[in-house]
DRENZATI-969021 format. One record per atom (N, C-alpha, C, O): residue number from 1; atom name; x, z, y. Coordinates in steps of 0.001 Angstrom, whole numbers, plus 500000, padded with zeros to 6 digits. Atoms other than C-alpha are relative to their C-alpha. Layout:
N
<pos->NUM	site->CA	xx->X	zz->Z	yy->Y>;
...
//
This chain:
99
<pos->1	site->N	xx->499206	zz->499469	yy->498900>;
<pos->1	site->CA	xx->503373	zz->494695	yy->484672>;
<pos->1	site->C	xx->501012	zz->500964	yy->499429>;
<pos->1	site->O	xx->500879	zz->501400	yy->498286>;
<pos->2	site->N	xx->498521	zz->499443	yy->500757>;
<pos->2	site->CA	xx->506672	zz->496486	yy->483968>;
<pos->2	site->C	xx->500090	zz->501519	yy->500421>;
<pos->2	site->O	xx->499668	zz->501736	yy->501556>;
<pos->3	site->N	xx->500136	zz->498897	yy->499788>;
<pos->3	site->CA	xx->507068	zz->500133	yy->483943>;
<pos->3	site->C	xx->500625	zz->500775	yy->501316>;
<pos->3	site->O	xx->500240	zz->501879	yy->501699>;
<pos->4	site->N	xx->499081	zz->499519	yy->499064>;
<pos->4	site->CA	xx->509772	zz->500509	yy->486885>;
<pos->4	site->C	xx->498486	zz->500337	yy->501281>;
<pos->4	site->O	xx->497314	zz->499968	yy->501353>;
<pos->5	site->N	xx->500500	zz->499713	yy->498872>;
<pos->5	site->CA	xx->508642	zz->501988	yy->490079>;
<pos->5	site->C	xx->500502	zz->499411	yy->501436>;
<pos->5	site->O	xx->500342	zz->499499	yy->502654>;
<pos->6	site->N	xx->499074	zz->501391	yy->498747>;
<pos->6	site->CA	xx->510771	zz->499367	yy->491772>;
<pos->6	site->C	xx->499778	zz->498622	yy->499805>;
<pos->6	site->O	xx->499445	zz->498044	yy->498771>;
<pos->7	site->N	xx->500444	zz->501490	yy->500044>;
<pos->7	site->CA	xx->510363	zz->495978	yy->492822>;
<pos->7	site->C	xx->501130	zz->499477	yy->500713>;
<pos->7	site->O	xx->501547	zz->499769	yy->501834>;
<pos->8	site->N	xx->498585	zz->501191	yy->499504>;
<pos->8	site->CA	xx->513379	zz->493347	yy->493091>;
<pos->8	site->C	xx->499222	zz->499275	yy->501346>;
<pos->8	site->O	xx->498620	zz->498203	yy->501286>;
<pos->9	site->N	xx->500174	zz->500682	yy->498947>;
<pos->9	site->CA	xx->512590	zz->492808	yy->496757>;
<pos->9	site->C	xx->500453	zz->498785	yy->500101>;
<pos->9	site->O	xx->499671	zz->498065	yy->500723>;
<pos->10	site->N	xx->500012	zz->502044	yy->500136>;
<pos->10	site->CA	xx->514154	zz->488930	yy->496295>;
<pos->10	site->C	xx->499497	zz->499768	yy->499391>;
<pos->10	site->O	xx->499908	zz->498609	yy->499440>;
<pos->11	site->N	xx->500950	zz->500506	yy->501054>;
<pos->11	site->CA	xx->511962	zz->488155	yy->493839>;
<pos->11	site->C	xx->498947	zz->500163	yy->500713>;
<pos->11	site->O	xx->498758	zz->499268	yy->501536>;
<pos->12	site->N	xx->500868	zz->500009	yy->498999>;
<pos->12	site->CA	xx->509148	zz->489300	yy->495519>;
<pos->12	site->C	xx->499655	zz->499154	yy->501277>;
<pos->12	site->O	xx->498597	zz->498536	yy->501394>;
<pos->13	site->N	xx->500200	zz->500705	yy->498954>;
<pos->13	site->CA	xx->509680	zz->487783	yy->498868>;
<pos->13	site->C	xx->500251	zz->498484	yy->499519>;
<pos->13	site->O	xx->500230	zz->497795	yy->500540>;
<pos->14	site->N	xx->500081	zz->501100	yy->500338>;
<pos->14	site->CA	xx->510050	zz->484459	yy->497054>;
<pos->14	site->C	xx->499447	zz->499927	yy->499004>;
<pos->14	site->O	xx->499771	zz->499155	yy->498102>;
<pos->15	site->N	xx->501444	zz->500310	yy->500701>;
<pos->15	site->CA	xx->506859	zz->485073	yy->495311>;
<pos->15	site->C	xx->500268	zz->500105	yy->498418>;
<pos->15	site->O	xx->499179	zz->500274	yy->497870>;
<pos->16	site->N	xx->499096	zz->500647	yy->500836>;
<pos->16	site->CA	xx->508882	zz->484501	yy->492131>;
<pos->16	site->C	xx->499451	zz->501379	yy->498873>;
<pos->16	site->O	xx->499287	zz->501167	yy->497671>;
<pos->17	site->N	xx->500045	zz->499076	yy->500638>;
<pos->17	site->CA	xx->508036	zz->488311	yy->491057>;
<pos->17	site->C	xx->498377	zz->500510	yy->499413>;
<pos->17	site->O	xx->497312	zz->499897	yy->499482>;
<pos->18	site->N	xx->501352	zz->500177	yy->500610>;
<pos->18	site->CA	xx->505382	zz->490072	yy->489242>;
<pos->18	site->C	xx->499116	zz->501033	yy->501405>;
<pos->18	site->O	xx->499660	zz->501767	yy->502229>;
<pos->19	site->N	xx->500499	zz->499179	yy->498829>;
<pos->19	site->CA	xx->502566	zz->491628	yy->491662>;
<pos->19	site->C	xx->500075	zz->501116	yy->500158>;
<pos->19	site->O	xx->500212	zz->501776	yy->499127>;
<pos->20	site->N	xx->500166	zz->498294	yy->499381>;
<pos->20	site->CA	xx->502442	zz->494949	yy->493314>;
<pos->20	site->C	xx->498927	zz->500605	yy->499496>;
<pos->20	site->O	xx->497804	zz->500146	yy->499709>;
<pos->21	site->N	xx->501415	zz->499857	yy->500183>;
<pos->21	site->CA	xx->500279	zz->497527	yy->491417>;
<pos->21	site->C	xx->500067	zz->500726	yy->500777>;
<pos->21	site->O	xx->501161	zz->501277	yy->500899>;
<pos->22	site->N	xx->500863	zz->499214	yy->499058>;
<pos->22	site->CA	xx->498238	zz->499481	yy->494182>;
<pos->22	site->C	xx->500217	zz->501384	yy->499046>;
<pos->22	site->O	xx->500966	zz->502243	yy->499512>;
<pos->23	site->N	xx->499884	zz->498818	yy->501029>;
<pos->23	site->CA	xx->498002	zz->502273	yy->491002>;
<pos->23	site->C	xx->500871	zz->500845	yy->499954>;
<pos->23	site->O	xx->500683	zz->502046	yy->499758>;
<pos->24	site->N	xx->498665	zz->499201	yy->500455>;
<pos->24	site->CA	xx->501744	zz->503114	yy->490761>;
<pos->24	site->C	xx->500984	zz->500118	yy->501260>;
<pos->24	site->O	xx->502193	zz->500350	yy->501266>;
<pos->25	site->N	xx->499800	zz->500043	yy->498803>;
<pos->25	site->CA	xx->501965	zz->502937	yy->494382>;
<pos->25	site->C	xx->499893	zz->501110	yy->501073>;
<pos->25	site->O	xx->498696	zz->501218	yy->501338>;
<pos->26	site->N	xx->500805	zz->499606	yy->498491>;
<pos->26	site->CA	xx->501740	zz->505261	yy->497653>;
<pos->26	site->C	xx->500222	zz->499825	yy->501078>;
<pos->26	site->O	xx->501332	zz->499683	yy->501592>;
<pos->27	site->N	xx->499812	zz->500730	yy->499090>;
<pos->27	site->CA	xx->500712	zz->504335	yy->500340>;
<pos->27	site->C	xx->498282	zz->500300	yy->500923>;
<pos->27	site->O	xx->497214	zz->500527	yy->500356>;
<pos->28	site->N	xx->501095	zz->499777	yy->499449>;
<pos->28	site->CA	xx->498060	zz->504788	yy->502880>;
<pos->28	site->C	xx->499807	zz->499115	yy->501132>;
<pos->28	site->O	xx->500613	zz->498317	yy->501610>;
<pos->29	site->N	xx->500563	zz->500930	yy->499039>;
<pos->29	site->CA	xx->495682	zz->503327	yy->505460>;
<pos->29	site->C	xx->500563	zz->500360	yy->501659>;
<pos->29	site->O	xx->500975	zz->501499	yy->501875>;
<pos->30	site->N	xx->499672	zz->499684	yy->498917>;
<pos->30	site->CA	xx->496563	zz->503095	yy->509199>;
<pos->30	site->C	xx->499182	zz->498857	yy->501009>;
<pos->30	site->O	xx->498570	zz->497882	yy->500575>;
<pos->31	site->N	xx->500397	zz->501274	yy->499311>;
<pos->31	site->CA	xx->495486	zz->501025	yy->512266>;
<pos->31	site->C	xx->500963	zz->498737	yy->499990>;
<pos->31	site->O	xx->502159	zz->498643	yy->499714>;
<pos->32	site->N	xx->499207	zz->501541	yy->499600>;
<pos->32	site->CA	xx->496708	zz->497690	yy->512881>;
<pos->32	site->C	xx->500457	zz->499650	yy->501146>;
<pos->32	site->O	xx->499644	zz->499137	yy->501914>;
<pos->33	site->N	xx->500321	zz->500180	yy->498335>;
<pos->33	site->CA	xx->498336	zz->497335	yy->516176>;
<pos->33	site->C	xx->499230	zz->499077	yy->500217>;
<pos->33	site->O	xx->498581	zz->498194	yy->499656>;
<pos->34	site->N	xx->501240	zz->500866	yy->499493>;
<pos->34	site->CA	xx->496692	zz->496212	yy->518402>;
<pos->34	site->C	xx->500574	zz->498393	yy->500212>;
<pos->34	site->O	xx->501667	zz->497847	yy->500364>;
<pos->35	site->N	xx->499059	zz->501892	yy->499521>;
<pos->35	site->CA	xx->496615	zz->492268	yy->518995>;
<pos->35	site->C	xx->500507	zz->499441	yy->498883>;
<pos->35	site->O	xx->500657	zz->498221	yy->498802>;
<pos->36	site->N	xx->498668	zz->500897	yy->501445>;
<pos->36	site->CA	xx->498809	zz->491744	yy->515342>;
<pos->36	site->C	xx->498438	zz->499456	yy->499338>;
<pos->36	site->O	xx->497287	zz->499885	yy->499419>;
<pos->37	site->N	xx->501220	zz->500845	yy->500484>;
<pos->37	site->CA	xx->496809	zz->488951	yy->513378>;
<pos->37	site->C	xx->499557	zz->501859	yy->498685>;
<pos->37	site->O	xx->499828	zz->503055	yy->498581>;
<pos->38	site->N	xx->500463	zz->499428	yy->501292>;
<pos->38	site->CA	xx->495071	zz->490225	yy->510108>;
<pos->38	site->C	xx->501100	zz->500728	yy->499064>;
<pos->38	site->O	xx->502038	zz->500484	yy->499823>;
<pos->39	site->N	xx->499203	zz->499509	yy->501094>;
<pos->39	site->CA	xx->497332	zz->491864	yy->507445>;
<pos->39	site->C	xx->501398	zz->500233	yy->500298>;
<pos->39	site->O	xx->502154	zz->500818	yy->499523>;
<pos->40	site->N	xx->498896	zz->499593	yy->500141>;
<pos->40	site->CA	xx->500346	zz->491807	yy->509309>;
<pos->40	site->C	xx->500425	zz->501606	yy->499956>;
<pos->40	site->O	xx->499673	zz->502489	yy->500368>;
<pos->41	site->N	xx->499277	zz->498867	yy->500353>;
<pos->41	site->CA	xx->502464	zz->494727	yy->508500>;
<pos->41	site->C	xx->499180	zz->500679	yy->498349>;
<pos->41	site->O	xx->499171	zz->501890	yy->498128>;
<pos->42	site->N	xx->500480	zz->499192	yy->500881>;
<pos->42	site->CA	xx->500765	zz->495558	yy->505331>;
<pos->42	site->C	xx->500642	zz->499376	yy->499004>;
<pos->42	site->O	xx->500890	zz->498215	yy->498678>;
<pos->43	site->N	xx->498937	zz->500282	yy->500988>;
<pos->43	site->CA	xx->502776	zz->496288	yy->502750>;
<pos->43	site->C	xx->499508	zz->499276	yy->498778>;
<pos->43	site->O	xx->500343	zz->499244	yy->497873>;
<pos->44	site->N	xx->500703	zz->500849	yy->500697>;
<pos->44	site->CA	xx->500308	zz->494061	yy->500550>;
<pos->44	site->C	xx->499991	zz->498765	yy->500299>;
<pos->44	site->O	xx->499769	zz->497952	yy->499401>;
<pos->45	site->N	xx->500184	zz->500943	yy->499576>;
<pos->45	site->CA	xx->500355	zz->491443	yy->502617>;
<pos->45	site->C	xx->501079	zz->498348	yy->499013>;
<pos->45	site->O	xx->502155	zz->498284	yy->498417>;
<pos->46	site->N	xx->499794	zz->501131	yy->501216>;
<pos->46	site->CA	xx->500878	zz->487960	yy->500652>;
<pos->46	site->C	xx->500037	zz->500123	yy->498842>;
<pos->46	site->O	xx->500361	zz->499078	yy->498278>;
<pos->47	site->N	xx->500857	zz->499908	yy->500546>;
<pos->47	site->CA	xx->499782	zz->489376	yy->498007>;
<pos->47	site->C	xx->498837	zz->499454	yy->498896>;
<pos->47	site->O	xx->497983	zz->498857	yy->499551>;
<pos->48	site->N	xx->501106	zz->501029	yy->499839>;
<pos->48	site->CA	xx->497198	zz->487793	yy->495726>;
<pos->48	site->C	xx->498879	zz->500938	yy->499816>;
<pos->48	site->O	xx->499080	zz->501875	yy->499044>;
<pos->49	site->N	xx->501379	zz->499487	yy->499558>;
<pos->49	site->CA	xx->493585	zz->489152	yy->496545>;
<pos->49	site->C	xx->499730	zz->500856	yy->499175>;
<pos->49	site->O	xx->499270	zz->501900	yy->499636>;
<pos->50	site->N	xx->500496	zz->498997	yy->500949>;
<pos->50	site->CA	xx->492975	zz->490921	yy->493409>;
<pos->50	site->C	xx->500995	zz->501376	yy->500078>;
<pos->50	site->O	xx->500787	zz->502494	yy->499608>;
<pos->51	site->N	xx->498849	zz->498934	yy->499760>;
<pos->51	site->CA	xx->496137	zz->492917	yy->494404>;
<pos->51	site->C	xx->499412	zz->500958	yy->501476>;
<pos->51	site->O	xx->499810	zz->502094	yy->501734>;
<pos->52	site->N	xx->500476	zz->499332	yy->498669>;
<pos->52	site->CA	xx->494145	zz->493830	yy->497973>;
<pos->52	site->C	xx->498733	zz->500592	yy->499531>;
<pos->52	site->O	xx->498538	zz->501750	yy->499900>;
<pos->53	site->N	xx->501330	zz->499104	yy->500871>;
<pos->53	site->CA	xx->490930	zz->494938	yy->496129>;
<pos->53	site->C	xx->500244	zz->500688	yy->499386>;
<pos->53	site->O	xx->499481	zz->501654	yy->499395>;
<pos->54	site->N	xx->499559	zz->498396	yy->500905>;
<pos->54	site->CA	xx->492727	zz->497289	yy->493698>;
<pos->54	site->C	xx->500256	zz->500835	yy->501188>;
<pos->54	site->O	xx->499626	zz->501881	yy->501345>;
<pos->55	site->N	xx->499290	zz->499112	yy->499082>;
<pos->55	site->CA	xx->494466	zz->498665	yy->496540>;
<pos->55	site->C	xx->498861	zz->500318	yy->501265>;
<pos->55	site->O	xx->499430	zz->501029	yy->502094>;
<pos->56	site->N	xx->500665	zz->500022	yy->498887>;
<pos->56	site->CA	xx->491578	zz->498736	yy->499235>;
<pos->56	site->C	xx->499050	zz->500879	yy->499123>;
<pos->56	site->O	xx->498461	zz->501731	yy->499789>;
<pos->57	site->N	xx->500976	zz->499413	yy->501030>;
<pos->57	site->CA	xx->489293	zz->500197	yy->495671>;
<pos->57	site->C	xx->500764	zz->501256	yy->500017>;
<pos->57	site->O	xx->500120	zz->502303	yy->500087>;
<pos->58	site->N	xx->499162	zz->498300	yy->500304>;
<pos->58	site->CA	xx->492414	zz->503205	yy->495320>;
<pos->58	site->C	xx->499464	zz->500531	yy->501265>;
<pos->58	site->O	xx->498880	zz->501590	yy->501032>;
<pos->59	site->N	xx->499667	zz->499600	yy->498525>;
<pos->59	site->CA	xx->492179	zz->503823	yy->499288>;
<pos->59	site->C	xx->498399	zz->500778	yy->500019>;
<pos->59	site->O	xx->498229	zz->501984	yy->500196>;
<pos->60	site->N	xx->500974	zz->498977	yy->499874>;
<pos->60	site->CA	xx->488751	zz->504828	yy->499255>;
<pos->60	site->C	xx->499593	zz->500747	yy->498852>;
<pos->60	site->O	xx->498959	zz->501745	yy->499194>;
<pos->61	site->N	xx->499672	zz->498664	yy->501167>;
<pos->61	site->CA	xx->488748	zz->506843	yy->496223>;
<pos->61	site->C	xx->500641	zz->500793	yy->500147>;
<pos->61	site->O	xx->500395	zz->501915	yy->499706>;
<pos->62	site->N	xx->499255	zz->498862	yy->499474>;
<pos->62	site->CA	xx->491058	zz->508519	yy->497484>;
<pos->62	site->C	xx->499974	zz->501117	yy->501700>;
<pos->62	site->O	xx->500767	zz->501820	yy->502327>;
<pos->63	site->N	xx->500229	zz->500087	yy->498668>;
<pos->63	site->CA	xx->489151	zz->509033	yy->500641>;
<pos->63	site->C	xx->500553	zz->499356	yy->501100>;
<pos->63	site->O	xx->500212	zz->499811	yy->502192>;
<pos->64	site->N	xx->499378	zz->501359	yy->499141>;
<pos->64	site->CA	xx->490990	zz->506213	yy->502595>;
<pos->64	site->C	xx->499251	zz->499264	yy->500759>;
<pos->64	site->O	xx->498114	zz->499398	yy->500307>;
<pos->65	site->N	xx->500390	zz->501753	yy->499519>;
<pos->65	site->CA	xx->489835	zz->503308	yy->504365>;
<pos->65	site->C	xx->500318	zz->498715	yy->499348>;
<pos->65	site->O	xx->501454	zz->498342	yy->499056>;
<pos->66	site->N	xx->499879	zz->501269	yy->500066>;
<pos->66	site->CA	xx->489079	zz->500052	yy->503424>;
<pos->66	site->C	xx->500336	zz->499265	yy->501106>;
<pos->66	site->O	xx->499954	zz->499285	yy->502277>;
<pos->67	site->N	xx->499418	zz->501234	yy->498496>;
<pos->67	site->CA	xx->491147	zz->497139	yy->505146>;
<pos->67	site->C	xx->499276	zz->499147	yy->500699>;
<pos->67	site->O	xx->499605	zz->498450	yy->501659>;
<pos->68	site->N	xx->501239	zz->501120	yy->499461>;
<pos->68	site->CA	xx->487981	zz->495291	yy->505731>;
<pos->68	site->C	xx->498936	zz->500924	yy->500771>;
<pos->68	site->O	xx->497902	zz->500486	yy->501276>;
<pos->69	site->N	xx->500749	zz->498774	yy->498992>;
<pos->69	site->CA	xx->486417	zz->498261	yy->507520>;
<pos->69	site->C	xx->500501	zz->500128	yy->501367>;
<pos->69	site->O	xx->501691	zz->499817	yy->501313>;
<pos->70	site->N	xx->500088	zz->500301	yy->498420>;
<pos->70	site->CA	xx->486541	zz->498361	yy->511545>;
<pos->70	site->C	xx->499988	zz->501693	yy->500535>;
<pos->70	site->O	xx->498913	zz->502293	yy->500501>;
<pos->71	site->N	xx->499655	zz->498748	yy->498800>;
<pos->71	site->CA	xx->487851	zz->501857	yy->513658>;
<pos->71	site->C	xx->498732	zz->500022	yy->500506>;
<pos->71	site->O	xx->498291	zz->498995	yy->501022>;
<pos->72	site->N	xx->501177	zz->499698	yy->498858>;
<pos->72	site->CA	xx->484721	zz->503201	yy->515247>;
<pos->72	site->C	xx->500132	zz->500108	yy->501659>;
<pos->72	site->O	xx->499401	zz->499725	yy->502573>;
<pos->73	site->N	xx->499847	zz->500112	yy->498339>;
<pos->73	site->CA	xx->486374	zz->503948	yy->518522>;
<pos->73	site->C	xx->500688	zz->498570	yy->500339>;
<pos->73	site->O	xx->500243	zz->497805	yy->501195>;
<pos->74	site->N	xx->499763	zz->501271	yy->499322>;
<pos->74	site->CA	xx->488351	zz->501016	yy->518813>;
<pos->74	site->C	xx->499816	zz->498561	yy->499692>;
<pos->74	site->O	xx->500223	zz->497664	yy->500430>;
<pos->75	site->N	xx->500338	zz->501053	yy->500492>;
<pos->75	site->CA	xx->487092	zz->498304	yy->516702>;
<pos->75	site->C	xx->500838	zz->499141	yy->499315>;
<pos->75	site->O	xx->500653	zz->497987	yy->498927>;
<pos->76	site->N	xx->498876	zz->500570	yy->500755>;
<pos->76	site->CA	xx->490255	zz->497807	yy->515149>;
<pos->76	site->C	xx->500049	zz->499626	yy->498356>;
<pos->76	site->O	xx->498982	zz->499994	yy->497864>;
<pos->77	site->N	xx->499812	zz->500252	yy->501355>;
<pos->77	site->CA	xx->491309	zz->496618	yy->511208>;
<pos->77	site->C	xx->501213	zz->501097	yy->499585>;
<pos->77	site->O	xx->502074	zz->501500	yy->500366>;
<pos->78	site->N	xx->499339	zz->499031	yy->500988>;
<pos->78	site->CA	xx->493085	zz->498952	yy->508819>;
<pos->78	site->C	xx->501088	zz->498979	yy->499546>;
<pos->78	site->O	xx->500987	zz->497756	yy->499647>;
<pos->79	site->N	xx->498423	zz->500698	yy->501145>;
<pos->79	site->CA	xx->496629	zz->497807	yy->506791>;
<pos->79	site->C	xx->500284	zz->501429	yy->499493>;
<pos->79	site->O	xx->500004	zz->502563	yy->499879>;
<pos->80	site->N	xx->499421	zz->499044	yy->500901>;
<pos->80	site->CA	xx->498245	zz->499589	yy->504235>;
<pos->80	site->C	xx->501696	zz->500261	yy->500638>;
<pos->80	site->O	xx->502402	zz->499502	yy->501302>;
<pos->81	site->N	xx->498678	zz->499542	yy->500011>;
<pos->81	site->CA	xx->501462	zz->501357	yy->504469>;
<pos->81	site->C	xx->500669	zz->500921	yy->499033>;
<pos->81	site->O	xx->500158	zz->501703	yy->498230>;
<pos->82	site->N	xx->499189	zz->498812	yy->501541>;
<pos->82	site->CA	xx->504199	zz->503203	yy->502212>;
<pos->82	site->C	xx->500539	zz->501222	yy->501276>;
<pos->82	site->O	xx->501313	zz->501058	yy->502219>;
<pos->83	site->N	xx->499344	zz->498714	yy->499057>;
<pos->83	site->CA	xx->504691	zz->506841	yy->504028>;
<pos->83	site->C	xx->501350	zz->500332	yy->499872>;
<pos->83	site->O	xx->501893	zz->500448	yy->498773>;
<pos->84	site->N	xx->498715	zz->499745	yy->500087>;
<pos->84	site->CA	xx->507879	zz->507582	yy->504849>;
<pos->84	site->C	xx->500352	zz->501509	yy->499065>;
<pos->84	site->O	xx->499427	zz->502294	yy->498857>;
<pos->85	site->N	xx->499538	zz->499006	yy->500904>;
<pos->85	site->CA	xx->509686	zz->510292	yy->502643>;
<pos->85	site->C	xx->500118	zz->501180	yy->500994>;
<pos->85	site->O	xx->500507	zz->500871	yy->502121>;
<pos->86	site->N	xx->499486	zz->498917	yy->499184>;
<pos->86	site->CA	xx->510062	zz->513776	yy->504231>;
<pos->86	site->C	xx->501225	zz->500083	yy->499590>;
<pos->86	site->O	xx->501198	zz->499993	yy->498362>;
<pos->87	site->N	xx->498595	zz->499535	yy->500443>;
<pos->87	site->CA	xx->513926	zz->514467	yy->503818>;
<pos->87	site->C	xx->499902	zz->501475	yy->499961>;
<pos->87	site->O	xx->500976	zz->502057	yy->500107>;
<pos->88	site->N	xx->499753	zz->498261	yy->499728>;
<pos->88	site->CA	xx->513146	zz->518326	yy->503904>;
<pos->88	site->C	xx->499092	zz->499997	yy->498004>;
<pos->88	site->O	xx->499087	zz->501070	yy->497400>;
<pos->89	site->N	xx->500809	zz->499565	yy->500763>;
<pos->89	site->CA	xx->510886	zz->517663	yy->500557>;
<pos->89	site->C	xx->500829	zz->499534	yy->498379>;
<pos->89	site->O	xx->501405	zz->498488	yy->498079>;
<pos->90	site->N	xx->499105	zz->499611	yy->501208>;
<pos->90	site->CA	xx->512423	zz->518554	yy->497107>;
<pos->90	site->C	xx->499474	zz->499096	yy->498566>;
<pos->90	site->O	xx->498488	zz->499310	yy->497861>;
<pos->91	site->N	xx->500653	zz->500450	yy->501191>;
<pos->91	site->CA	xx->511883	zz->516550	yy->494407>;
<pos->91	site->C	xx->500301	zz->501502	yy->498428>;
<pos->91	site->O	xx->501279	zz->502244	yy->498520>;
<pos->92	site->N	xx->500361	zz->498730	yy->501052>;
<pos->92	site->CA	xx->511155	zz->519413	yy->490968>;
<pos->92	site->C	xx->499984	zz->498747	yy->498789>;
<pos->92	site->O	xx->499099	zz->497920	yy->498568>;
<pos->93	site->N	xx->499945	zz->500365	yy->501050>;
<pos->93	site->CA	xx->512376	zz->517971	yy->488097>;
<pos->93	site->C	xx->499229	zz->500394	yy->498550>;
<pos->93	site->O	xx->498898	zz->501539	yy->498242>;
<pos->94	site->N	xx->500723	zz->499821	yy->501534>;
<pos->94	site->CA	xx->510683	zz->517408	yy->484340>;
<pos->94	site->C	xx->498162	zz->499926	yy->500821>;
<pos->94	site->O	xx->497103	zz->500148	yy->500234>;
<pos->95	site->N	xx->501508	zz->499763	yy->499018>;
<pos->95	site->CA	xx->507435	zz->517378	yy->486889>;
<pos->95	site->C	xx->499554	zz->498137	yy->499856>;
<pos->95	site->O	xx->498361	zz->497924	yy->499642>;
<pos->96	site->N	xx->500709	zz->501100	yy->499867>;
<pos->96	site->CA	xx->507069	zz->513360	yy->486976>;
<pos->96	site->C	xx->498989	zz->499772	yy->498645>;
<pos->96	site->O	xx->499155	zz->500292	yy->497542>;
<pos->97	site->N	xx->501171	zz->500110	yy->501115>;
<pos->97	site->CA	xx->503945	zz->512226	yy->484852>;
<pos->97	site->C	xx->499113	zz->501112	yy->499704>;
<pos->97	site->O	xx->498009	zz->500791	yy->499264>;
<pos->98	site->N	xx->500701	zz->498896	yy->499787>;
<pos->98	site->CA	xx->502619	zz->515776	yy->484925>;
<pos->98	site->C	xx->499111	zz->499836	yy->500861>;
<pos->98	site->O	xx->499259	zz->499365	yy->501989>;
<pos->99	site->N	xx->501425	zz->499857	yy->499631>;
<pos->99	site->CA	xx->498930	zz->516299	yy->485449>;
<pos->99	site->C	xx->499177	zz->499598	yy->499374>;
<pos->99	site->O	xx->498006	zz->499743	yy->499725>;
//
């Protein structure tokens, strides 16, 4: 897998590209509306499986939800999502890779 933190969205959507790692990713769990099949909206979705098990393995390590886990109140399925950026939040240079 290639070091960028970007992915040639045409390549991708015509499968063509290399997979999404979950690792170099963020992104968190949410409900699924209601009613949408399985996986839609998740930014994993099509995917191949070993790409939804890394990423469903980060989610609860990181205290997350697994996508194959069920809402207690409403009996719903989990999907992944990429959080939107705050525009108020500063990126601090010489800081990436630090920790």
């Amino acid at each position: 897998m290639s070091s960028s933190r970007y992915v040639a969205v045409d390549r991708w959507v015509g499968q063509n590209a290399e997979p999404l790692d979950p690792a170099a990713m963020q992104f968190r769990a949410r409900l699924a509306d209601e009613g949408a099949r399985a996986c839609a909206s998740c930014v994993f979705r099509k995917q191949n499986w070993r790409v939804c098990v890394a990423a469903a393995a980060l989610a609860v390590k990181s205290g997350g939800r697994d996508c194959d886990e069920r809402d207690e109140k409403t009996g719903g399925s989990f999907i992944y999502v990429v959080p939107l950026a705050d525009a108020q939040q500063m990126t601090i240079e010489g800081l990436e890779g630090a920790g």
